[in-house]
VEXVEXSE-854752 format. One line per 4 residues: for each residue y, z, x of C-alpha. Coordinates in steps of 0.2 Angstrom, whole numbers, plus 5000, padded with zeros to 4 digits. Layout:
<recs>
Y,Z,X  ...
</recs>
This chain:
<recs>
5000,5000,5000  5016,4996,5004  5033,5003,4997  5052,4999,5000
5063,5017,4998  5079,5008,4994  5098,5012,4992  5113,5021,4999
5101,5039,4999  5104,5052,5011  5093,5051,5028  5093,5069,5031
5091,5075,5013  5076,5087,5013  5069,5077,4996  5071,5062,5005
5062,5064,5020  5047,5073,5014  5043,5057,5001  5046,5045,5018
5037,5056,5029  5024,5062,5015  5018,5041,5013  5018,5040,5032
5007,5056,5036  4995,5047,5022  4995,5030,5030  5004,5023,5019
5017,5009,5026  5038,5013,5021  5050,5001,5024  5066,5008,5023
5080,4996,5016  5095,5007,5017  5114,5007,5018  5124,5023,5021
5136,5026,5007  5144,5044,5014  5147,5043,5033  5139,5059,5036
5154,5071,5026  5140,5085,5025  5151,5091,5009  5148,5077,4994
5154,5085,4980  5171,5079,4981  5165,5060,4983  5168,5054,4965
5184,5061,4966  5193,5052,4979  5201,5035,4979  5189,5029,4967
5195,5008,4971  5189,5012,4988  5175,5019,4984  5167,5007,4975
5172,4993,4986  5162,5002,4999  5148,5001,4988  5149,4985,4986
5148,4980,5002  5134,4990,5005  5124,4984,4989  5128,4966,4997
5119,4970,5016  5105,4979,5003  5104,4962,4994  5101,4953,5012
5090,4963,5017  5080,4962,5005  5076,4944,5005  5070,4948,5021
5057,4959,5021  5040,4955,5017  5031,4959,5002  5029,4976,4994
5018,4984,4981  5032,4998,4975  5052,5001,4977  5056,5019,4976
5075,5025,4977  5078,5043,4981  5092,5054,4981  5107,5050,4978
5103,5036,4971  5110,5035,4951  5121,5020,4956  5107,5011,4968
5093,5012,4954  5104,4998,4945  5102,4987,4960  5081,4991,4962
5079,4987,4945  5085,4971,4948  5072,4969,4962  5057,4978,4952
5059,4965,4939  5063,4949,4947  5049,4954,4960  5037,4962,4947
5037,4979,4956  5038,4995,4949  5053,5006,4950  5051,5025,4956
5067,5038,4956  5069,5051,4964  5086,5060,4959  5082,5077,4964
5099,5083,4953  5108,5078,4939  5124,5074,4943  5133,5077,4926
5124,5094,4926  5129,5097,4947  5147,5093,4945  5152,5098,4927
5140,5110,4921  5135,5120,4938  5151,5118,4950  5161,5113,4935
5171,5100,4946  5174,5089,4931  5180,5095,4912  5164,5088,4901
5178,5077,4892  5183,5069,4907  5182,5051,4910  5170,5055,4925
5160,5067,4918  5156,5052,4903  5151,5040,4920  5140,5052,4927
5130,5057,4910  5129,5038,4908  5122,5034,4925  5110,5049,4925
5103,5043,4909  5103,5026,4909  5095,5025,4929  5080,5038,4922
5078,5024,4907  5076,5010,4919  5063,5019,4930  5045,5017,4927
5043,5033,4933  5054,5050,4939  5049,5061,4953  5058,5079,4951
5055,5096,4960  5053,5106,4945  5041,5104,4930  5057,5115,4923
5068,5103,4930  5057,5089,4923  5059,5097,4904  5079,5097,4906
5080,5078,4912  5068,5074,4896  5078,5084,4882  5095,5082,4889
5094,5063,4890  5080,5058,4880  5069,5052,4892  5051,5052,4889
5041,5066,4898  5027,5056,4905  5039,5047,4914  5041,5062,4926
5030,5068,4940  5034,5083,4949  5034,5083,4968  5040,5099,4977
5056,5098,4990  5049,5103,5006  5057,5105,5022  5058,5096,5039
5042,5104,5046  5048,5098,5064  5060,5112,5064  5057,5123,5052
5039,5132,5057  5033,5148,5064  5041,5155,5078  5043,5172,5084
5056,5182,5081  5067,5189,5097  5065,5209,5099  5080,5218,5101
5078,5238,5099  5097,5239,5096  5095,5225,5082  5101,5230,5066
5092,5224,5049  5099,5206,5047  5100,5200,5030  5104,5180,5029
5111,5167,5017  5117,5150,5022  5122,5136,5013  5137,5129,5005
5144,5144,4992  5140,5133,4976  5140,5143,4959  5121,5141,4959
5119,5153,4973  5128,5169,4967  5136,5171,4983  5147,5185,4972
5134,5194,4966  5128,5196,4986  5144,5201,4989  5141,5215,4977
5125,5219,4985  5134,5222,5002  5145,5234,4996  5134,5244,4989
5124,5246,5007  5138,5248,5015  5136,5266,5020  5117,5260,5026
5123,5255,5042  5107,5250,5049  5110,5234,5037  5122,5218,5039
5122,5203,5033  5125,5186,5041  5133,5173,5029  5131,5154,5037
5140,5138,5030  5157,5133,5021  5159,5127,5004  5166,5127,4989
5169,5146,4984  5170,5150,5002  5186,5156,5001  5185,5165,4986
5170,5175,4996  5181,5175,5013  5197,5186,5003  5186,5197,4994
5175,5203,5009  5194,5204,5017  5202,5214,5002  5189,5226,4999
5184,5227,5018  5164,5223,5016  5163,5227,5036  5144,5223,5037
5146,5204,5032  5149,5190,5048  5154,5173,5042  5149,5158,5052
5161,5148,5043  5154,5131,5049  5143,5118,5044  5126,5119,5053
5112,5107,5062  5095,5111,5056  5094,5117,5074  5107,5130,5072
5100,5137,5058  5083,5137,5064  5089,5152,5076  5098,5163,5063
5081,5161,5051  5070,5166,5067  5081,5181,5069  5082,5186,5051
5072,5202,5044  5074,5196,5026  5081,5178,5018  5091,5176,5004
5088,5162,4991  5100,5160,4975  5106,5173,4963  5118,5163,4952
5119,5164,4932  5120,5144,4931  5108,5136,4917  5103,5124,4932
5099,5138,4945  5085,5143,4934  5079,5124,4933  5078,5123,4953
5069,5130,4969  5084,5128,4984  5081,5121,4999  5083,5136,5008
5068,5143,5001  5057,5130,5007  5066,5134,5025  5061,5149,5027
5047,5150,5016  5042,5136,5032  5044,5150,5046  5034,5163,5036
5051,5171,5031  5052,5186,5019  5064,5177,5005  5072,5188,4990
5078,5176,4975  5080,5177,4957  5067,5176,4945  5065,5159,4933
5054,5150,4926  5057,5136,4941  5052,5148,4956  5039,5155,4945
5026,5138,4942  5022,5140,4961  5028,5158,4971  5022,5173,4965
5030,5191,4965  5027,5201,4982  5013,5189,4987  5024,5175,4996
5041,5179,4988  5053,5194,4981  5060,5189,4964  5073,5199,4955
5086,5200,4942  5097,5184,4943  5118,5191,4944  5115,5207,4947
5121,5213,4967  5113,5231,4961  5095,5222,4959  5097,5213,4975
5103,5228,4985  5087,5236,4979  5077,5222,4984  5082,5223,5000
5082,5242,5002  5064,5241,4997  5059,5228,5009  5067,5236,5023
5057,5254,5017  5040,5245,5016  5040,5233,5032  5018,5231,5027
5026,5222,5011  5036,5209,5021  5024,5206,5034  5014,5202,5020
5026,5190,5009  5029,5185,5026  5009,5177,5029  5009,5172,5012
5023,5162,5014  5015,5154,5027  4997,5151,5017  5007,5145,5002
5019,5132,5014  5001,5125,5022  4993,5123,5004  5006,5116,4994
5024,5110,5004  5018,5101,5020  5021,5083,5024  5004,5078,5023
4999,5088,5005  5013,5081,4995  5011,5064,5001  4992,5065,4994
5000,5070,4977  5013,5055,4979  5000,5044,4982  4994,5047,4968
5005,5046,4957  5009,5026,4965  4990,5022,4963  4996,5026,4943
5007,5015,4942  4999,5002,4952  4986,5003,4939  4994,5002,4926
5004,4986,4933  4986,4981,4934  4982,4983,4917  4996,4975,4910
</recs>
């Protein structure tokens, strides 16, 4: 078998590798037909709302060099477009039906529910907000079949834009497993307990309500947090841990290689996942979890039905109460209390990574799921 990933997606996108790498580690041939849309801004939220002429002439042009190429590679059996991909899926479908190839998506997100609903970027009446509820429902329509990270997530994209459930296959996010692995961490007798979050302070992660969690163990001062990334509510969190003096935060307040963050997670006793009240961060497992998760990390996150299909409660994760700093505070408390708990989270994150998030395991589900449609192409 041979399949095309097409489009403007993201090469470093942790969805987006494992479905390349997944193929590849199950001998199945990928040609990558691929234009870069974003020039490597790490934050893309604020894409759709910049000069919006310029924009889509850059797509354009990039949709043109896509088009060229295409004539030029050799036959495929399967086009697949990955994330972000709402606007390139118009293109592929072009392709699928003129070449009689099926069309796979993988969105990962939404981006009506990411930018208006979750990080409420866009008022739902705006004439952007309409685009993106448009492309999000019009490019699952046109795709023979949906890859998403959540069977939760799955059950959103069907109700919210009518799309038939059986289009959609779940295939779990993973990680780069080149970086994120096993690796000792570094003793250090005069080490404090370090707690970390990275990431880019979106609503989904309930930075605030970690922020609540650290001031309530502020008079444990054999605790501090580490807090690694920038973002959108950096600020927000950067005046407040300034105003009520949370002295046991350190910001990094940069963006981050996975190399860089490989080092903090090595050197972290506990992980944090996402704690936020959004509708979505119930629907979602974050990449960060899958990170750390990868080098046999303790991780504390909120309970949902999303995290629930897979992980399971003080065998290879912590779950607690979603917005509540209290509940997290406690978490962490009694991980630190119990250190045989953690080193057990810790191996079961491990034997849960092995089973069900490498490379290689994923891709076997994938190809699966590709032997389905060409069957049914088959049938047809």
């Amino acid at each position: 078998m041979r399949v095309c990933f097409f489009g403007t997606y993201e090469k470093k996108i942790h969805s987006n590798r494992t479905i390349i790498e997944g193929l590849k580690k199950n001998n199945i041939e990928v040609i990558e037909c691929h234009g870069s849309l974003v020039d490597n801004i790490d934050d893309k939220s604020n894409i759709l709302s910049k000069n919006k002429f310029l924009f889509f002439l850059k797509l354009v042009k990039i949709y043109f060099r896509l088009i060229i190429s295409q004539f030029k590679i050799k036959n495929y059996d399967i086009i697949i477009v990955g994330y972000v991909g709402q606007y390139d899926v118009f293109l592929a479908k072009f392709f699928s039906v003129i070449l009689k190839k099926p069309l796979v998506f993988a969105p990962l997100v939404s981006l009506y529910d990411t930018f208006v609903e979750d990080r409420e970027k866009f008022l739902k009446e705006s004439f952007l907000a309409k685009i993106m509820y448009y492309m999000d429902k019009k490019s699952c329509k046109l795709a023979d079949m949906i890859f998403l990270d959540t069977q939760t997530h799955a059950e959103y994209f069907s109700k919210e834009f009518n799309i038939p459930i059986s289009k959609f296959r779940r295939v779990w996010v993973g990680t780069n497993e080149n970086v994120f692995y096993p690796v000792q961490q570094l003793k250090n007798e005069q080490k404090k307990f370090t707690v970390v979050y990275y990431g880019k302070y979106i609503p989904l992660h309930g930075v605030e309500y970690i922020l609540d969690a650290a001031k309530v163990l502020l008079s444990n001062e054999s605790i501090h947090f580490l807090f690694v990334g920038i973002g959108q509510l950096y600020q927000n969190c950067e005046n407040r841990i300034k105003s009520e003096s949370i002295k046991n935060i350190t910001l990094v307040s940069s963006f981050f290689s996975e190399n860089e963050l490989l080092n903090y997670i090595r050197d972290a006793d506990i992980c944090l996942g996402i704690f936020g009240i959004t509708k979505k961060s119930a629907r979602v497992i974050p990449n960060k979890v899958y990170d750390c998760i990868g080098m046999g990390k303790p991780v504390i996150t909120r309970d949902s039905p999303a995290i629930k299909e897979i992980f399971t409660h003080e065998k290879n994760i912590f779950l607690c109460k979603e917005g509540s700093g209290e509940e997290i505070a406690k978490s962490i408390i009694f991980l630190k209390e119990h250190p045989e708990i953690r080193e057990k989270i810790g191996e079961g994150a491990k034997k849960i990574f092995k089973e069900n998030f490498s490379w290689d395991v994923i891709g076997k589900d994938i190809v699966i799921y590709l032997n389905e449609l060409n069957t049914k192409k088959i049938m047809q």
